[in-house]
N, C-alpha and C positions, 0 to 999 in steps of 0.2 A: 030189551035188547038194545045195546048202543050200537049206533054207527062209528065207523073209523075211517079216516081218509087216510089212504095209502100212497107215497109218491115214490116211484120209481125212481132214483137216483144213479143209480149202477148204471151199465154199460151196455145190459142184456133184456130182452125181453122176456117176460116170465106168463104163462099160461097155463093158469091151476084152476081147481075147482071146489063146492062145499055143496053138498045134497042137491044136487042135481044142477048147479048156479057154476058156470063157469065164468073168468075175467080174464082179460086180458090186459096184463099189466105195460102200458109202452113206455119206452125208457124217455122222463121228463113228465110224464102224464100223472093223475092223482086220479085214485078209484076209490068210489067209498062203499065199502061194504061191509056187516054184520060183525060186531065183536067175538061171534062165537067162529064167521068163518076165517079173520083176522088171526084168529089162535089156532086155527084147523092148520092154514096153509104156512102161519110165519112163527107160533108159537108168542103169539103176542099177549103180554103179562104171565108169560111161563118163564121161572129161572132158570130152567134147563132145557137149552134150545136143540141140544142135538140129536134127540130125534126128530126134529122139524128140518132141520138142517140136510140130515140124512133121506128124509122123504122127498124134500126137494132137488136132490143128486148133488148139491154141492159138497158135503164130504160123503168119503167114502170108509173112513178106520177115523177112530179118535184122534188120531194122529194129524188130521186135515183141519181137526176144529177150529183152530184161531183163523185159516183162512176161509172158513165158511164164515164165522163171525166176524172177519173182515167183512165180507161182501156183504151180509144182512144188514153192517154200518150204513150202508148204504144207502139204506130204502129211509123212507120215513115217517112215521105213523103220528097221526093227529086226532086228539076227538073234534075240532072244526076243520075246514075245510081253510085251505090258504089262500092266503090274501095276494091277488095278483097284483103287481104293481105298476099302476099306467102311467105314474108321474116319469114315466124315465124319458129322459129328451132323445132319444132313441128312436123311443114309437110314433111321436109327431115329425123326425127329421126326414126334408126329401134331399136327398142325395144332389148336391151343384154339377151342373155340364161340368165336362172334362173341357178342357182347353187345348189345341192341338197347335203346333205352329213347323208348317212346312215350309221351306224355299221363303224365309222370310214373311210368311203371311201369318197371319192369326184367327183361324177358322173353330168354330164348337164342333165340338163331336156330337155326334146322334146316341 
């Protein structure tokens, strides 16, 4: 059995389950779990998603299906796990004092 890394990219939190293993998908978060329950809850390596689609409430008539497969665009499935990235000058930047100037003076903000 392969693992899968799932990342939540959509906008909604998703909370499914496979033989008895429930996850809890958070929107921005990656969850890795079992290939067989990756294809239980998202139909993953299935061409025809819309009874997975249907199972998990996002359409409701065939008529819903592009925008259910809108939203499964969404997510996104990996066999490794994603590389977080620490080079961003971001995550070392500390924020400079604010600069305040009243009645002529030039005081730092707290």
């Amino acid at each position: 059995m392969s693992i899968i890394y799932v990342t939540n990219n959509s906008d909604k939190i998703l909370k499914d389950g496979y033989c008895g293993q429930f996850w809890t998908f958070k929107i921005g978060e990656t969850v890795e779990l079992h290939e067989d329950a990756a294809r239980h809850i998202f139909g993953y390596k299935v061409e025809d998603k819309e009874p997975f689609l249907a199972r998990l409430g996002w359409i409701r008539t065939a008529n819903d299906l592009e925008d259910g497969l809108e939203r499964l665009s969404k997510w996104q499935f990996s066999s490794e796990p994603p590389k977080k990235n620490h080079e961003s000058p971001v995550v070392e930047r500390v924020p400079l004092r604010a600069v305040k100037q009243t009645e002529g003076k030039v005081r730092s903000a707290a």
